[in-house]
N, C-alpha and C positions, 0 to 999 in steps of 0.2 A: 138165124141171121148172122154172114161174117162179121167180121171184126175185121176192120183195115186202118192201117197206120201206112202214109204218107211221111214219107221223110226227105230231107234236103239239109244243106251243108249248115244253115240258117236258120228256116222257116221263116221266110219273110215274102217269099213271092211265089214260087214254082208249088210247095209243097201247100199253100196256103190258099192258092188259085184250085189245086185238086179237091184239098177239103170242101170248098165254096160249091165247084160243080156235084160231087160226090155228095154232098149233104141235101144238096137240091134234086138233084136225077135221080135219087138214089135212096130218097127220104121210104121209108118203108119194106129197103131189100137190104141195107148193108147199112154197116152203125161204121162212122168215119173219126180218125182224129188224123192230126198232123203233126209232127216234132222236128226238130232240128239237132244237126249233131253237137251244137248250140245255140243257145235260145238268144233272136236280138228282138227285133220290134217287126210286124207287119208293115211293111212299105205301102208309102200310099198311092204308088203307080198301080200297084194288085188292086188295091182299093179300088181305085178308078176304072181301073179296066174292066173289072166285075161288073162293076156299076153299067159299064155301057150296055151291058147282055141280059142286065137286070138282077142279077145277083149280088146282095147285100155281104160285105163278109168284114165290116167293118168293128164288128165287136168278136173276131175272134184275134186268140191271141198266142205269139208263140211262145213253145215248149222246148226243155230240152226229152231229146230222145231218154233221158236217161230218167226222167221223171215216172218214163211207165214202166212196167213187165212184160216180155215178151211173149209171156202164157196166155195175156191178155187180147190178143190178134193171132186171126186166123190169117192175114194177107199182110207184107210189107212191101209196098212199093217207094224204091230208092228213084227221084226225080231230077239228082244231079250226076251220074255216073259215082255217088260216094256210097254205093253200095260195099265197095271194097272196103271200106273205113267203119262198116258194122261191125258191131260183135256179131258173133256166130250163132250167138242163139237167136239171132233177127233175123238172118237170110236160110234160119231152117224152118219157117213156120210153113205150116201148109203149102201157102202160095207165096212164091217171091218175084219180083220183075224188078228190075232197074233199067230206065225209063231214057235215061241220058240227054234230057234235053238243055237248052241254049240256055244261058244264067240271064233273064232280061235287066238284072241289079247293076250290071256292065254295060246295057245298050239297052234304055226305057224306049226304045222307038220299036224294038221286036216286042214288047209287052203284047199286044195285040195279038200276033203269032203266035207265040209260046202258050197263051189262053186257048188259043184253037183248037192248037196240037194236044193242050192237057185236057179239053172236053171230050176230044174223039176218044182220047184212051182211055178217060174216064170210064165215057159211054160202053169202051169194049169190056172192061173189067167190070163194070154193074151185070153187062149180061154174062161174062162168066162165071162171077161170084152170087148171081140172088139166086133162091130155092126155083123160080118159075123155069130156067134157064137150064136147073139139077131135070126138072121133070118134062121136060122137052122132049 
C-alpha cells in the first residue's frame, strides 16, 4: 500500500480537504497523512464543506511537515504551488506532483470549488497509486 503525504503552506484547508477525500476513496488502497510547511488549526470552512458531500474530517489535525520522515512516503503531493519551498528529500520520493491550486483561506466562497477540484485528483492519484491500478 503507498504512503502519501499531502502538503500545503498551512494544513488547514486544501491539504486537509485531500486527506478527507483520500482517506475515504481510498480507505484500503493508500495510507494518507497531511502536513503543512507550518502547523495552524483546521479551518472550519473545510470543515463544513466536507460535511456537505458527507465527509467527516473534523477530528483531524494539522501537522508540521517536519514532524515526519520523508522515508516514510512513497508519494508527496504539494496542493499550494509550495512545492518549491520543500526540502529535497520530499520532491524525490517515488511520486511527486504539485497540484497548484486556489488558497479558498482568501476567498471561503471557492471553498466549494477547490473541494471538487481536490476530489477529482484525488480520485486520479488513488487509481494511479493502488496495487489494482499496478496490475491492470
Amino acid at each position: 500500500m503507498k504512503r502519501v503525504m499531502f502538503v500545503c503552506r498551512k494544513n488547514s484547508a486544501r491539504s486537509q480537504i485531500a486527506e478527507g477525500f483520500a482517506k475515504t476513496l481510498g480507505a484500503g488502497k493508500i495510507a494518507v497523512t497531511s502536513s503543512g510547511l507550518e502547523a495552524s488549526q483546521v479551518r472550519p470552512e473545510a470543515i463544513a464543506t466536507m460535511k456537505e458531500v458527507g465527509i467527516d474530517i473534523s477530528d483531524q489535525t494539522s501537522n508540521a511537515l517536519s514532524e515526519f520522515s520523508p522515508e516514510n512516503f512513497d508519494a508527496v503531493i504539494s496542493l499550494c504551488g509550495c512545492g518549491v519551498n520543500l526540502p529535497p528529500e520530499w520532491v524525490t520520493r517515488e511520486y511527486f506532483d504539485d497540484w497548484q491550486l486556489d488558497d479558498p483561506a482568501e476567498q471561503p466562497e471557492i471553498f466549494p470549488r477547490v473541494r471538487d477540484e481536490v476530489k477529482t485528483r484525488v480520485e486520479s492519484l488513488i487509481a494511479k497509486l493502488s496495487p489494482e491500478a499496478a496490475t491492470a
